[in-house]
Each structure stands twice: as structure tokens, then as C-alpha cells.
N, C-alpha and C positions, 0 to 999 in steps of 0.2 A: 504494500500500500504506500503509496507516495503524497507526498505532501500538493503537491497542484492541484489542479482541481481534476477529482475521479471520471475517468468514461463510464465506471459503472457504480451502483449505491446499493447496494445488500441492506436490505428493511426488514429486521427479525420482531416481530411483535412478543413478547413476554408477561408473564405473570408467576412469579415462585419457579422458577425453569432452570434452578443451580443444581438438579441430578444430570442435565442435559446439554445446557447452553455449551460449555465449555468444550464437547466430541462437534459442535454444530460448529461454532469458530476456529477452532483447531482445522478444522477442514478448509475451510474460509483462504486460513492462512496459508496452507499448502498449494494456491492453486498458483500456477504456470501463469494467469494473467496478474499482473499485479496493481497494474493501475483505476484500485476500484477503496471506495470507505463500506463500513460496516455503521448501520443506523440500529441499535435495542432501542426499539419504543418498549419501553417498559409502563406496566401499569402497578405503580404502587407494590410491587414487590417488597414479601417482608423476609425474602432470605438472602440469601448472598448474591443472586442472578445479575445486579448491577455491578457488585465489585469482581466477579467471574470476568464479566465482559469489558471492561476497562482492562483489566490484567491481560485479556488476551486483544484487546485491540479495538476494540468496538466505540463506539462514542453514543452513549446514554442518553436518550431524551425521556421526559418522562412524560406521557402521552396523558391524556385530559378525558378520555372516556373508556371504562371498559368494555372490552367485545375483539375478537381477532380484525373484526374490518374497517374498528376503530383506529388499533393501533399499526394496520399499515396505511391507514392515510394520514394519520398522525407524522408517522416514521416518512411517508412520501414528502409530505410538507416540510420536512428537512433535508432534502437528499438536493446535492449540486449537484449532479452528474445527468445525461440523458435518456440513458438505460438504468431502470430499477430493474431491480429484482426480489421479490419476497419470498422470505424463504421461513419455514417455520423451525422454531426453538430447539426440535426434538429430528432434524434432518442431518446428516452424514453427505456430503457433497462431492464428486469424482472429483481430482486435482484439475480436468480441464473444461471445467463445467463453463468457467464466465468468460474463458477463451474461446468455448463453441458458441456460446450467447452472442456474443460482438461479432464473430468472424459471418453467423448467419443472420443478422440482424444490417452489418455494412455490407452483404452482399443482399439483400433480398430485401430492398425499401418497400416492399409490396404485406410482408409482416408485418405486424403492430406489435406483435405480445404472443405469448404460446405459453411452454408447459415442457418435462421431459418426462422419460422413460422411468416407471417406478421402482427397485428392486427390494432386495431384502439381503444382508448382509452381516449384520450386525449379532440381531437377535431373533431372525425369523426363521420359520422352521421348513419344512419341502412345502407342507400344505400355501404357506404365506408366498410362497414364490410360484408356487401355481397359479391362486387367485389374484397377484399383482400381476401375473404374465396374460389373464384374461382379462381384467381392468387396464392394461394397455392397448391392447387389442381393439375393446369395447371405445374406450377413446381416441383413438390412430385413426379409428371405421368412423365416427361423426366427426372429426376433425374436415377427413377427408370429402364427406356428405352437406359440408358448410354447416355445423349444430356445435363449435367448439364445444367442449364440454371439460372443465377444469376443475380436479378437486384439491387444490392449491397448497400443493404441502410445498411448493417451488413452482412459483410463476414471473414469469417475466414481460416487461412492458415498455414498449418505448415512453418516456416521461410526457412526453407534449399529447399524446393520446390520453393518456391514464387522466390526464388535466382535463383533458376533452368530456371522458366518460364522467367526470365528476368523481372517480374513485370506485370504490365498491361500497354497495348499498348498506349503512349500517346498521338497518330495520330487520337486517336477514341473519339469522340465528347458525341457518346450512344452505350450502347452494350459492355463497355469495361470489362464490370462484368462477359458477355456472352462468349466471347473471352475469359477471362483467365479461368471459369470453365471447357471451351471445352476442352483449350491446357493443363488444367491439368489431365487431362485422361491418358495421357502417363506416367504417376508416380504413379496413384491410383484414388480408385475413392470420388465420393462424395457427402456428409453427407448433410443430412436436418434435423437439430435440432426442438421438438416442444416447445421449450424455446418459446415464444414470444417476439419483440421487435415491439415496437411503434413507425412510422416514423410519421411527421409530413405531413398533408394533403395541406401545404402552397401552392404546386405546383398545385394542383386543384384550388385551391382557385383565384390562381393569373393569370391562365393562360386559366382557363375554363375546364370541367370532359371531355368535348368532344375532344377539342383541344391537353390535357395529354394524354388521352387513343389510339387518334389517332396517336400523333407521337409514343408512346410507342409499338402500335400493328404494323405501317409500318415499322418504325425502326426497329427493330426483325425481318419481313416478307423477309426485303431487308439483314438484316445477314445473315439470316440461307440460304437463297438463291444464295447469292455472299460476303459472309465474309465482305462485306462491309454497310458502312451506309450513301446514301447521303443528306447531312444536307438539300439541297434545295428540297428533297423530300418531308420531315420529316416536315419541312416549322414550324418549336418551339426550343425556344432556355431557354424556361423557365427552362426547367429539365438543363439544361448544360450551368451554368452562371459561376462557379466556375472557 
């Protein structure tokens, strides 16, 4: 990371995230591109998650609402650079992740923003690599069908677009990843990198594989059918505690 001013701005949104942040930045700092800042929107954190990410590089703001779509527009509203990118707290990142970002973003002005390839690495087991490798699939296919469809554990956006869209909707609990790939179709279309990033499996883990998958498949069923998500449907709130 250099001191001029960044080509790119990594916006991690936070809340008590010091089991995690620190494998999320450590990656950060491995990567091949180096001319990029790191934004923690933090929200009121009462463990160590601000002084993690100062130690490893990060630059702290402390974000003015809770909700994940708060604090990357939060984190957006501080980022110098042209290319954001959001990435969440508990992600693992391939070393050439923000040098495949820029290199397809300065060749393909006809991209706005996209998404990559999901894996499992860390702490997930055969099953978790199966059903990431069909939630790629499932999203590569309406990528392709003009329906982006983003479940934004690492997204990426040109800045003067994201300005455009007014950000992501902060009224929206899930699916707010879905909503802004949609509405940025009126600007360009969008990119599925096969970079890999590594989210962490904690929400299976804590919530149950059935109880995650169900709210993740009704939630989407109830978007794409009436733009909206209702949380008492959905009946999980593990994905959306931020």
C-alpha cells in the first residue's frame, strides 16, 4: 500500500470481527497489487477489531449506522481511489485478487462492478465445496442471462457508478448484493472474476447448513418475485447481525 493516492479502496464493514479480521487483512496485504488503502467501517465494536486492523494496516472509520449496507456506504464515502471493492470481515483473498480487478476493469470499460468465484479453503469440508461449486455455476448462468445476481461476500465496483446507484439499499436486511447488481445494469454490465476468495463457513456452522440455505434460497425466491425480502418469512437472522 502506498502513500499517493490508491487505484483501489478495500471497504470491510465490521462489528466485534477480532476472531476474523486479522486472516481477512493478512490477505489484503499479500496481494501482488499494491497500490490500493484498506477502509474498516466499523460499527461501535467492543472488542479488539479496530486495534487488529490498524496493527495490520487498515484505516478505521467509525460508521454512523448499523447494518452491513450501512457500513459499506459508510466505508464508500471515505475511499479516494476509483475502484472499490467490498469485501467482508470473515473472507480469505487469493494474492492476485485486486490485480485481476484492475487489469479487467482497465480493459473492459463496458463492466461497472461484478463478483468472483467462491471457494472453500480454510475451514470447509467436501460437502461446502460442492455446494459453492453449484452456487457458482447458478451465478456465472444469470450473470451470463443479464439477472447479475450477487451474494456479496467480495464485490466490486467502479466508484462513479456505485455514486450513481446511490449505494446499496439500507432498508434491505438480505439480497442487498442482488438489488444493486440488478440496478446496475442501466450503466453496464457484469463481471465474474475466476480469482477465488475464501468466505468463512461460520454462518453454517452457527446457524445450521439447512436453516442458511433455507433462508438464502426463500430470500432470493421472495426478490426476484416482488423486489422485496420479508425477514418473518426468511425466519434467520444469523446471515444479517451486522
Amino acid at each position: 500500500m502506498h502513500s499517493r493516492k490508491p487505484e483501489i479502496s478495500v471497504i470491510i464493514p465490521t462489528l466485534n470481527e477480532e476472531e476474523y479480521i486479522g486472516w481477512t487483512l493478512k490477505s489484503f496485504r499479500r496481494q501482488t497489487f499494491k497500490n490500493f488503502e484498506i477502509i474498516v467501517s466499523d460499527y461501535r465494536s467492543t472488542d479488539r477489531t479496530a486495534k487488529i486492523a490498524e496493527s495490520l494496516g487498515g484505516r478505521v472509520v467509525q460508521a454512523d449506522k448499523r447494518g452491513i449496507a450501512a457500513g459499506r456506504n459508510f466505508g464508500a464515502k471515505a475511499a479516494r481511489a476509483d475502484i472499490i471493492v467490498f469485501c467482508d470481515a470473515d473472507v480469505v483473498v487469493h494474492k492476485n485478487l485486486l490485480a485481476d480487478i484492475k487489469k479487467l476493469l482497465d480493459g473492459r470499460p463496458d463492466i461497472v462492478g461484478g463478483m468472483c468465484v467462491y471457494d472453500t479453503r480454510y475451514e470447509g469440508t467436501g460437502f461446502d465445496r460442492v455446494v459453492y461449486r453449484l452456487v457458482n455455476f447458478y451465478i456465472h448462468v444469470m450473470i451470463n442471462l443479464g439477472f447479475p445476481h450477487d451474494t456479496s461476500f467480495l464485490t466490486y465496483f467502479r466508484k462513479d457508478v456505485f455514486k450513481k446507484l446511490g449505494g446499496y439499499d439500507e432498508s434491505r436486511k438480505l439480497c442487498e448484493g442482488h438489488d444493486l447488481a440488478l440496478r446496475s445494469r442501466k450503466y453496464g454490465k457484469y463481471g465474474f472474476l475466476k480469482t477465488p476468495v475464501f468466505p468463512s463457513v461460520r454462518r453454517y456452522k452457527k446457524a445450521g447448513y439447512w436453516n442458511t440455505y433455507r433462508a438464502y434460497i426463500v430470500g432470493t425466491f421472495y426478490f426476484y418475485t416482488t423486489r422485496r425480502v420479508p425477514m418473518e418469512k426468511v425466519e434467520y437472522r444469523a446471515i444479517c447481525e451486522l
